[in-house]
SEVEXMI-388400 format. One record per residue (C-alpha): residue in three letters; x, y, z. Coordinates in steps of 0.2 Angstrom, whole numbers, padded with zeros to 4 digits, always signed. Last residue first. Layout:
SEVEXMI-388400
alaXYZ;...
END
This chain:
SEVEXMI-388400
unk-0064+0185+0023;unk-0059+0174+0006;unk-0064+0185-0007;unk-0064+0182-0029;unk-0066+0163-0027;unk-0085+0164-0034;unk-0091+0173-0051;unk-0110+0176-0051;unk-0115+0170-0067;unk-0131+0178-0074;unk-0143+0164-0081;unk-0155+0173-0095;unk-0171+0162-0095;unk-0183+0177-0094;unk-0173+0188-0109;unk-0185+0201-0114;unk-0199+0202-0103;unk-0191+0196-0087;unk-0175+0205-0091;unk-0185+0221-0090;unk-0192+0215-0072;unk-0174+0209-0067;unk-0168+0226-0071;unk-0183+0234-0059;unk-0178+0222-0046;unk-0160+0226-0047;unk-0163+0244-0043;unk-0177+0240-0028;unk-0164+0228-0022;unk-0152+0245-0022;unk-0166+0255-0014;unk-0167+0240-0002;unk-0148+0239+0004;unk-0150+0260+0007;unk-0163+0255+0018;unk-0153+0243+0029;unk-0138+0255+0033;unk-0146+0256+0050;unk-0141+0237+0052;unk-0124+0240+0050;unk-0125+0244+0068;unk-0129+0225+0073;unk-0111+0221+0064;unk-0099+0222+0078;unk-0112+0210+0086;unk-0106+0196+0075;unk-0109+0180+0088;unk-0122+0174+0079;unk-0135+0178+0092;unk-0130+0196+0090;unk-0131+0193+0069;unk-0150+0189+0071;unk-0152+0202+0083;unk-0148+0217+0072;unk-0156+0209+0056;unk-0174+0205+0065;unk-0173+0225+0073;unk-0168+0232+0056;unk-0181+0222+0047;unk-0197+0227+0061;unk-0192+0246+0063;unk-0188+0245+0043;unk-0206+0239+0042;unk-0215+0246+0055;unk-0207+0264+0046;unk-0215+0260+0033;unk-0233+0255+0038;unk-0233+0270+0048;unk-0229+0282+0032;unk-0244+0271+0022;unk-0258+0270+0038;unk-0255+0290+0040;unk-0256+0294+0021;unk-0273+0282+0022;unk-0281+0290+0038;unk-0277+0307+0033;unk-0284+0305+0015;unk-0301+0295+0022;unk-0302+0312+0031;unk-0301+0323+0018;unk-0289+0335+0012;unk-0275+0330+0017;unk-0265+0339+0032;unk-0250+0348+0027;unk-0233+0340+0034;unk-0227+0338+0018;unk-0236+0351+0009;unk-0221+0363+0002;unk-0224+0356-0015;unk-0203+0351-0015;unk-0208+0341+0003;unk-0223+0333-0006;unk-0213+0327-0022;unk-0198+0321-0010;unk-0209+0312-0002;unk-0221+0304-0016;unk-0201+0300-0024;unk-0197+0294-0006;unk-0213+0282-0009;unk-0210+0279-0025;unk-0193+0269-0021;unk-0200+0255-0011;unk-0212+0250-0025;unk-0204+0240-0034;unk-0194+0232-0020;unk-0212+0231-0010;unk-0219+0222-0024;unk-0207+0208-0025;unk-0208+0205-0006;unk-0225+0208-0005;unk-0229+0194-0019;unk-0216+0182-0015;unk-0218+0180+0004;unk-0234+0188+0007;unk-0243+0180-0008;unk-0238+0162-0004;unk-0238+0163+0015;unk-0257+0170+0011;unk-0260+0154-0003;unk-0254+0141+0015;unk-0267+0151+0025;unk-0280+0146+0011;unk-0276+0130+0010;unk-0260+0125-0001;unk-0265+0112-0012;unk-0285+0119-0014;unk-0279+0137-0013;unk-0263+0133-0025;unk-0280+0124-0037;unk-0292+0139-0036;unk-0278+0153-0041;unk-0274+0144-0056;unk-0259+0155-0064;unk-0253+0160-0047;unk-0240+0150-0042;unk-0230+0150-0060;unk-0233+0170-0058;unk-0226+0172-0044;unk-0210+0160-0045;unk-0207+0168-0060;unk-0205+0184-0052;unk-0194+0175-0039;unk-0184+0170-0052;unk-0181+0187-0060;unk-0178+0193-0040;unk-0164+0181-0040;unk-0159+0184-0056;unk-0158+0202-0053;unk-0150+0201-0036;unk-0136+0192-0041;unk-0132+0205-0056;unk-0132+0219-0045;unk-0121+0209-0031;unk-0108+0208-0046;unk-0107+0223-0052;unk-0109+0232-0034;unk-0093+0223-0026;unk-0091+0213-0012;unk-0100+0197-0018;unk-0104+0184-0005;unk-0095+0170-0002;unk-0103+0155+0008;unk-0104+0147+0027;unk-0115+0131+0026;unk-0124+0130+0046;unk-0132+0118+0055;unk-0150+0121+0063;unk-0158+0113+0050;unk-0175+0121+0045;unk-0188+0110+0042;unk-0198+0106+0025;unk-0215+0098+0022;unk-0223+0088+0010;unk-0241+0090+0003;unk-0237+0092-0016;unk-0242+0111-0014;unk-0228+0112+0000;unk-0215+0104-0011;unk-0220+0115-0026;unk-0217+0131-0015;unk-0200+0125-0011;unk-0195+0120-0029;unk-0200+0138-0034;unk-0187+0145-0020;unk-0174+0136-0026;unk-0176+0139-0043;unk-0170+0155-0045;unk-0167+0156-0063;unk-0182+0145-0070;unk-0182+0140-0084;unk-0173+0121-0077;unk-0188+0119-0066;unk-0181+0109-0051;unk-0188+0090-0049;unk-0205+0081-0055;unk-0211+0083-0036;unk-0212+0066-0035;unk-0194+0063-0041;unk-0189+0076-0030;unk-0198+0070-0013;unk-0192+0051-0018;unk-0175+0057-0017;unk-0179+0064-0001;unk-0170+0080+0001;unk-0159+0091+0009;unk-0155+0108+0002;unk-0139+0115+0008;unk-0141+0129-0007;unk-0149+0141-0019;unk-0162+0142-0003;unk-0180+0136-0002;unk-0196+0147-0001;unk-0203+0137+0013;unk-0223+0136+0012;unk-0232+0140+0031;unk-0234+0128+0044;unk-0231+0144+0056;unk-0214+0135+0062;unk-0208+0131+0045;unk-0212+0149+0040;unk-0205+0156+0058;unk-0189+0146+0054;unk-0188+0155+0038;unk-0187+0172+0045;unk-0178+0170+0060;unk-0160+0162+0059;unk-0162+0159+0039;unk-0168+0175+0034;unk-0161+0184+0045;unk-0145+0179+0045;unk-0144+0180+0028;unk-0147+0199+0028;unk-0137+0203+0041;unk-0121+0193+0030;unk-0128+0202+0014;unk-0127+0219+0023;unk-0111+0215+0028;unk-0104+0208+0012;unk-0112+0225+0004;unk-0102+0235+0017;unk-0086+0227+0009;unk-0076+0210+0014;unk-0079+0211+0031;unk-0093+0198+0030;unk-0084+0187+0020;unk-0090+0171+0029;unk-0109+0171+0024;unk-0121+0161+0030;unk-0135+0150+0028;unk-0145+0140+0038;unk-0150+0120+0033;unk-0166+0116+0023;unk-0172+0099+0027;unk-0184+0092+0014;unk-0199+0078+0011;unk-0206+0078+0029;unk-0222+0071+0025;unk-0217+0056+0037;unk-0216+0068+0051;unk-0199+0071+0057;unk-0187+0064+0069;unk-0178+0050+0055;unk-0179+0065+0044;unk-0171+0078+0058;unk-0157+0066+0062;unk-0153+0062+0043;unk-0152+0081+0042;unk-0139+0081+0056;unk-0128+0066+0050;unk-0128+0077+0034;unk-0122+0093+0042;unk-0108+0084+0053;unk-0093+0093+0046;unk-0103+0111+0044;unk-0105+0115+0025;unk-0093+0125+0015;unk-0098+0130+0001;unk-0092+0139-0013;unk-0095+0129-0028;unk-0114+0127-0022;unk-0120+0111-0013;unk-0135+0101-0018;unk-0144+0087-0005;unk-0150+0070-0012;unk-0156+0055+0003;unk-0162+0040-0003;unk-0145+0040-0013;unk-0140+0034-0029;unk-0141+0047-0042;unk-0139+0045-0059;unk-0157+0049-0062;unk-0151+0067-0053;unk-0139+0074-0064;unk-0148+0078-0079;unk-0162+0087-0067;unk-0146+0097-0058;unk-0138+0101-0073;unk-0156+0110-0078;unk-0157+0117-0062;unk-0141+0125-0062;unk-0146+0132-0080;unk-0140+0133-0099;unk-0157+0133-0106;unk-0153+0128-0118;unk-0141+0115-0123;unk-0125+0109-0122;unk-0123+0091-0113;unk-0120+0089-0095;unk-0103+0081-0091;unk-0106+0071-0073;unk-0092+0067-0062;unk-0088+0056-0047;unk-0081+0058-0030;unk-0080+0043-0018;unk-0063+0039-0021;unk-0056+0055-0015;unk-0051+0069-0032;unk-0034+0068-0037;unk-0036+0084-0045;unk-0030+0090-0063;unk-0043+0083-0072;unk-0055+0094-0059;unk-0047+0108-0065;unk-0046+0103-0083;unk-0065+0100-0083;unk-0069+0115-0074;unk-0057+0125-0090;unk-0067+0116-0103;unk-0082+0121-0099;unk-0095+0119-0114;unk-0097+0101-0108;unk-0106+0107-0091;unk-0100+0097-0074;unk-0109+0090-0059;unk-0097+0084-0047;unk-0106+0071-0040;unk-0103+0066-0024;unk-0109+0048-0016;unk-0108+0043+0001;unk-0113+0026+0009;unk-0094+0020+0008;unk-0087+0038+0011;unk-0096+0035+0028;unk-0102+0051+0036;unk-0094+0067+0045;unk-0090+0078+0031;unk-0071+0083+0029;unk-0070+0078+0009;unk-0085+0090+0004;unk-0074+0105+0013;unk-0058+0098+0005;unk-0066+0096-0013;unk-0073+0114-0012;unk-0059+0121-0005;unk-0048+0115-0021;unk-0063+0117-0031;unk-0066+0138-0027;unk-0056+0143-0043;unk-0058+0131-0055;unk-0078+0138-0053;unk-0083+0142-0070;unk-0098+0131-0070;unk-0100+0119-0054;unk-0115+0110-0050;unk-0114+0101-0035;unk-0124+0087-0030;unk-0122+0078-0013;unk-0130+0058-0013;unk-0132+0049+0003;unk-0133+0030+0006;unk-0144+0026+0022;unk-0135+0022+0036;unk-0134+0001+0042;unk-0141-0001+0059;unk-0142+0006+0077;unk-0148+0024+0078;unk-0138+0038+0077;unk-0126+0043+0090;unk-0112+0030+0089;unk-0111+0040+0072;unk-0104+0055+0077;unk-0112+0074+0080;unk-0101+0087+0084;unk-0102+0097+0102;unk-0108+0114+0098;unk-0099+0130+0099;unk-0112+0145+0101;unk-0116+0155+0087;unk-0133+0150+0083;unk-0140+0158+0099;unk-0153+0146+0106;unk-0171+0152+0102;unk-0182+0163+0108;unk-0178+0180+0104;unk-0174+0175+0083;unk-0191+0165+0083;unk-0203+0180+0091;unk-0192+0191+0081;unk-0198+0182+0065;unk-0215+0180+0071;unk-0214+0200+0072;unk-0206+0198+0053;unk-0220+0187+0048;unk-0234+0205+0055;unk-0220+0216+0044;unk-0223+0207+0030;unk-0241+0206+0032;unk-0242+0226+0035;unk-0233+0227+0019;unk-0248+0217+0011;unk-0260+0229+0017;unk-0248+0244+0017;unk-0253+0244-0003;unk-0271+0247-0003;unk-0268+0263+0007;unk-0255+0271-0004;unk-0264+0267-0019;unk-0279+0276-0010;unk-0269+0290-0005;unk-0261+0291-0020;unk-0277+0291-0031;unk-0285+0304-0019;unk-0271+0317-0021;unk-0270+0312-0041;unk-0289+0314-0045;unk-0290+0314-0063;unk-0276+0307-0069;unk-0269+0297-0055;unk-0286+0289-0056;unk-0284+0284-0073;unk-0264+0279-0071;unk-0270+0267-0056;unk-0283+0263-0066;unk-0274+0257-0080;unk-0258+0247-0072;unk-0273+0238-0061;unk-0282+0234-0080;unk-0267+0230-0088;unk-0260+0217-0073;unk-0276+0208-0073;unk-0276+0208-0092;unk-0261+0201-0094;unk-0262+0187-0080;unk-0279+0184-0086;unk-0270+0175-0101;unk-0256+0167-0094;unk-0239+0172-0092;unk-0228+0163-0107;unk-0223+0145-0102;unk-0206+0136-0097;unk-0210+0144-0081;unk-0216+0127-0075;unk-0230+0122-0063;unk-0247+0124-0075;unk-0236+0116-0087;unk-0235+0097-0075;unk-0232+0082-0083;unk-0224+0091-0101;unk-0215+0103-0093;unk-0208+0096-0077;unk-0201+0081-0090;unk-0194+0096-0104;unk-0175+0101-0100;unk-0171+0086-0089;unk-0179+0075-0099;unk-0172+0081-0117;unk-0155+0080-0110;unk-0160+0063-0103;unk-0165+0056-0120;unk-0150+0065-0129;unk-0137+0056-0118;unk-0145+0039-0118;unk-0135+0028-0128;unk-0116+0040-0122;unk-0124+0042-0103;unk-0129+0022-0101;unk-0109+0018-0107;unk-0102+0032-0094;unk-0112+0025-0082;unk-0104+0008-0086;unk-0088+0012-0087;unk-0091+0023-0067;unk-0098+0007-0062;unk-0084-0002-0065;unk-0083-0019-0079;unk-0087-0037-0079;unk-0088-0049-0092;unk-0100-0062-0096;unk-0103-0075-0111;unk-0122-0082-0112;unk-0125-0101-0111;unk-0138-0102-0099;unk-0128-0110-0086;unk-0114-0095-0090;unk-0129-0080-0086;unk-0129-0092-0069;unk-0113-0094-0064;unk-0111-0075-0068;unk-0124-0072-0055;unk-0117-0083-0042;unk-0099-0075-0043;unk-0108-0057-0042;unk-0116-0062-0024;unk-0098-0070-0019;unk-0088-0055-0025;unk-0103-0045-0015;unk-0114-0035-0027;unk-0116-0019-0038;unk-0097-0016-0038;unk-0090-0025-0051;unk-0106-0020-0063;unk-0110-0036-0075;unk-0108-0033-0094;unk-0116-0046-0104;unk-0102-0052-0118;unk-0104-0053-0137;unk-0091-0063-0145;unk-0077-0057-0156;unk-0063-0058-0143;unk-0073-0047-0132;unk-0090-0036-0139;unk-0100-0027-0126;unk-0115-0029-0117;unk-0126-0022-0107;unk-0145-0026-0098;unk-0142-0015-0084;unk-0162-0016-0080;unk-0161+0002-0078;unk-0154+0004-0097;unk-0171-0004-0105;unk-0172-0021-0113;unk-0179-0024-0131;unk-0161-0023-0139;unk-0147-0025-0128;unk-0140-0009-0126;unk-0122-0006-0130;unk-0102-0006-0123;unk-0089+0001-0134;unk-0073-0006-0127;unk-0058+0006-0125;unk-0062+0011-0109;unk-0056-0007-0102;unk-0071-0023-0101;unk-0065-0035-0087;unk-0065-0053-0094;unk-0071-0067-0084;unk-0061-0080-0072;unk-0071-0074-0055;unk-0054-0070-0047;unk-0048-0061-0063;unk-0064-0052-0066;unk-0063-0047-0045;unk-0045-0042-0049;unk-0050-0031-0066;unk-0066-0023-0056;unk-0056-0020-0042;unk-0043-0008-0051;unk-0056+0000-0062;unk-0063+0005-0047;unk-0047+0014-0040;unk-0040+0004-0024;unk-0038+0010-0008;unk-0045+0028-0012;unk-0055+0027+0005;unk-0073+0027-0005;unk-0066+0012-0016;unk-0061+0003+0001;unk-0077+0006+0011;unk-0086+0000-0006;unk-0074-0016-0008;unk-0080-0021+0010;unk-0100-0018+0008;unk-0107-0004+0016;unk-0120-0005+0032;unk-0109+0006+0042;unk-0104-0004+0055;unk-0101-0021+0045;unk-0094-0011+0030;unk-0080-0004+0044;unk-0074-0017+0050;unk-0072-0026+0033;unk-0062-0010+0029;unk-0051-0011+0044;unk-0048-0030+0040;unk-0043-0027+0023;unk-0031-0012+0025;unk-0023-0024+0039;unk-0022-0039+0026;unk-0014-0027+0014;unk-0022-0021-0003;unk-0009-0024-0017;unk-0018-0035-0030;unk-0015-0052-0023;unk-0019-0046-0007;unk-0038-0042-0014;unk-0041-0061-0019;unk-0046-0063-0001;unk-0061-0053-0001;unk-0073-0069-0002;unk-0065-0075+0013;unk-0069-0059+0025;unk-0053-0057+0035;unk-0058-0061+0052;unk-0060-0049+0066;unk-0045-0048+0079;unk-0052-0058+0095;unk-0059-0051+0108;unk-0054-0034+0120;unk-0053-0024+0102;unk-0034-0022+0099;unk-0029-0023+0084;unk-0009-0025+0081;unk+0001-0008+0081;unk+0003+0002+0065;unk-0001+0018+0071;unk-0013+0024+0060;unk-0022+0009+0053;unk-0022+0003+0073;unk-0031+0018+0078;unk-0043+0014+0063;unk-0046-0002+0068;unk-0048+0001+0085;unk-0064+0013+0078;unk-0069+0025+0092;unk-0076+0039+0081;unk-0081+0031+0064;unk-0077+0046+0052;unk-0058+0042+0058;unk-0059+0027+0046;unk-0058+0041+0031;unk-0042+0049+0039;unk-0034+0031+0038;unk-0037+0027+0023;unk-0031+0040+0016;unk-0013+0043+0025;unk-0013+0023+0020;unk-0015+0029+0001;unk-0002+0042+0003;unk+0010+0030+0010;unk+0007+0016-0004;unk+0000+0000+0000;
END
């Protein structure tokens, strides 16, 4: 075994806190359990032959039979043998060929890829291709004893061979379901369509009689307008009272916590986990990236990651070329094609996903070590509707630039306070761009993330909750990067704010039906969370041009000139102050309770934050009618606080 490869093994044994074996890896002494060393597994024998040690074998053995994993799974996941490597001495051991890169492996006709009905052509004859790794050698030696008894030749090759064989006779069918599946089952629910009808003619007619009355009677116009408006600003600040309510009461996030392990969890085998990350222009960010994802606290045996790649980078594939990425890493090339978006990687991604359990990272992140033993946790807690787990975000370049720190009091409200009182209220979860948990079955049900939709996150939230499954915040942490410079925060929020516009307007194109899958409170979280939110940026900045108007008129402080007037002016100028009050109040003690109370009095520098949201949202409305599927890259790796 080579030293590097040893070094591996033993940090990935080290994810079983306690593990003699793994102590013994380290050191080099004898096993020491208190009973007899374990036995080598028989069937593992042939390994020796081809490098692995009797000690490597033993600790892995040990481990499988903890964790639920087979033997050759704990030792592909360590690096201990590449899977290639396995599958030529398991083929030798089983006296069967092992198919190389070279050979072209097809489809037998009339049976479908998921029954793994392959074959490929050795010595002139055609072979059916078993997986190396989908069974125990003594499993798999059963199997090809039986394709022999029936007169078929076999051969065996890795899964990643064989991926790559299902990828190159399917590539354009799973392109075109990743892009059109949501579409065609569910059109009402994908923003691949134009706005509907009475959408137009809903938004002409308020358009024309606010101009109308503006026209004719401009006081009472305004005073109405303003009126009608502070109801749903009034909502937003009622959620962020419950926000406060949520931030006051619970324990600070900040405070060091003792890390989760598997003695822990429940007895028995773990369920196998799958981690996403689409990456695109990200070389940057995947050193960090690989040596975040490496450190989690789980079995590399029952943990999958799939570097999700697109074919038009060249220079992310290099980079990751380049790396000697951990045994347990894989990638996925997406094909060209539009749109070219996350979610649409994300939907190519996913059918080659083997975990119950799917959770999508960003290039950047860096989750907490023991965030997935957490999540599982909260599943295994949860109701049996829980279908996701939405860990907190945060930023760690908070000193990067006043927009880092607003960012920072932003994200620590939404995720400390905000969304926690959503989950808490029974309320839809408008999910994050990242640290998403899910149930595999969740996103299959819910026919995945929208790939026209920029900010599909929080649409795939809203779906959840219409499809009757919940979602519960996670009370663990992934720290990420956030822009310092006004360009590229612009250009953030505007596809943000683009998505949620879609969001909207998907939601709301059969008002009946999201009352009848939501409830009627569930259609109010709706409206208040996306609709207030996005009308309150537009709107944000006509009310200090109203003020300005009034105070250049010389009628600021002038009474109206009726008493509906008075009443609806006062209802708008309290409305918005409640609101800052409410914001600036939720901010300043969701970053106390993170530990960041140098950054409370950043908090006052909040309404300057929403005239530039108001500035991206109206961008993101004119991209919305000219280019709504536009993807704008934020570019990561630029700061490191």
């Amino acid at each position: 075994m080579h030293g590097s490869a040893r070094s591996r093994f033993a940090q990935a044994s080290t994810a079983i806190p306690g593990d003699s074996l793994a102590r013994a890896s380290r050191t080099g002494q004898p096993v020491a359990t208190g009973t007899d060393p374990p036995s080598q597994d028989d069937q593992y024998a042939f390994l020796l032959q081809a490098g692995i040690s009797g000690l490597a074998l033993a600790i892995a053995a040990a481990q499988a039979r903890r964790t639920g994993a087979a033997t050759h799974e704990v030792l592909i996941a360590a690096g201990e043998i590449s899977p290639m490597a396995y599958a030529s001495a398991l083929a030798h051991r089983l006296g069967v060929p092992a198919i190389g890169w070279d050979v072209v492996i097809g489809q037998a006709k009339g049976n479908g890829v998921a029954a793994q009905n392959l074959f490929a052509p050795v010595g002139g004859r055609p072979h059916r291709v078993l997986c190396a790794e989908a069974a125990t050698p003594a499993a798999l030696g059963a199997s090809v004893a039986a394709l022999r008894a029936r007169g078929l030749d076999v051969a065996l090759a890795s899964r990643f061979r064989l991926d790559a064989a299902r990828e190159a006779h399917l590539q354009v069918e799973r392109l075109e379901h990743a892009v059109g599946s949501l579409a065609r089952r569910q059109p009402a629910c994908s923003a691949a369509g134009s706005i509907w009808i009475w959408q137009v003619v809903a938004a002409a007619v308020a358009v024309g009689l606010i101009i109308g009355g503006i026209w004719v009677q401009p006081h009472a116009a305004i005073a109405v307008l303003s009126g009608i408006i502070a109801v749903p600003f009034l909502c937003v600040t009622l959620l962020r009272v419950a926000a406060l309510r949520e931030v006051a009461t619970s324990p600070p996030a900040g405070m060091p916590r003792r890390q989760m392990d598997l003695t822990r969890l429940p007895q028995g085998p773990l369920p196998f986990y799958t981690i996403l990350v689409p990456l695109f222009r990200e070389a940057k960010v995947l050193p960090g990236l690989v040596q975040s994802l490496d450190a989690l606290v789980y079995p590399k045996a029952r943990l999958e990651i799939l570097l999700v790649l697109e074919a038009v980078d060249a220079e992310m594939q290099a980079a990751v070329l380049a790396m000697r990425l951990p045994g347990n890493f894989r990638t996925i090339l997406v094909p060209s094609g539009a749109p070219q978006t996350k979610p649409k990687a994300l939907n190519y991604a996913l059918p080659f996903t083997r975990g119950e359990y799917v959770v999508v990272y960003d290039a950047e992140d860096r989750p907490e070590p023991d965030q997935l033993l957490r999540a599982l946790t909260v599943f295994r807690h949860g109701p049996a509707n829980l279908g996701c787990v939405q860990a907190q975000l945060n930023i760690y370049n908070p000193r990067a630039s006043w927009l880092t720190r607003q960012f920072t009091i932003e994200y620590s409200a939404l995720f400390d306070a905000v969304l926690p009182a959503l989950a808490r209220l029974g309320l839809p979860v408008p999910l994050g761009g990242t640290s998403n948990h899910f149930r595999r079955e969740t996103l299959l049900a819910c026919g995945g993330w929208d790939p026209f939709n920029v900010t599909e996150d929080a649409d795939l939230g809203f779906r959840i909750a219409r499809c009757g499954w919940r979602t519960a915040i996670l009370a663990s942490t992934t720290w990420e990067e956030a822009p310092a410079a006004l360009g590229p925060w612009i250009r953030q929020r505007t596809r943000w704010l683009k998505g949620w516009m879609q969001t909207y307007l998907v939601h709301t194109r059969e008002p009946g039906r999201l009352n009848a899958e939501l409830g009627l409170r569930g259609a109010l979280g709706l409206h208040v969370v996306m609709g207030a939110l996005l009308l309150s940026a537009l709107v944000h900045p006509l009310f200090y041009l109203l003020f300005a108007y009034h105070a250049l008129a010389g009628d600021l402080l002038a009474p109206a000139e009726t008493a509906a007037g008075t009443v609806l002016w006062g209802m708008a100028c309290i409305n918005l102050a409640a609101g800052y009050l409410s914001a600036i109040l939720v901010g300043i003690l969701s970053v106390w309770r993170r530990g960041r109370r140098d950054l409370a009095r950043s908090a006052l520098g909040m309404p300057v934050a929403w005239l530039l949201m108001s500035v991206a949202a109206y961008r993101a409305l004119t991209q919305l009618i000219r280019d709504p599927y536009l993807w704008e890259k934020t570019e990561h790796g630029v700061d490191a606080d």
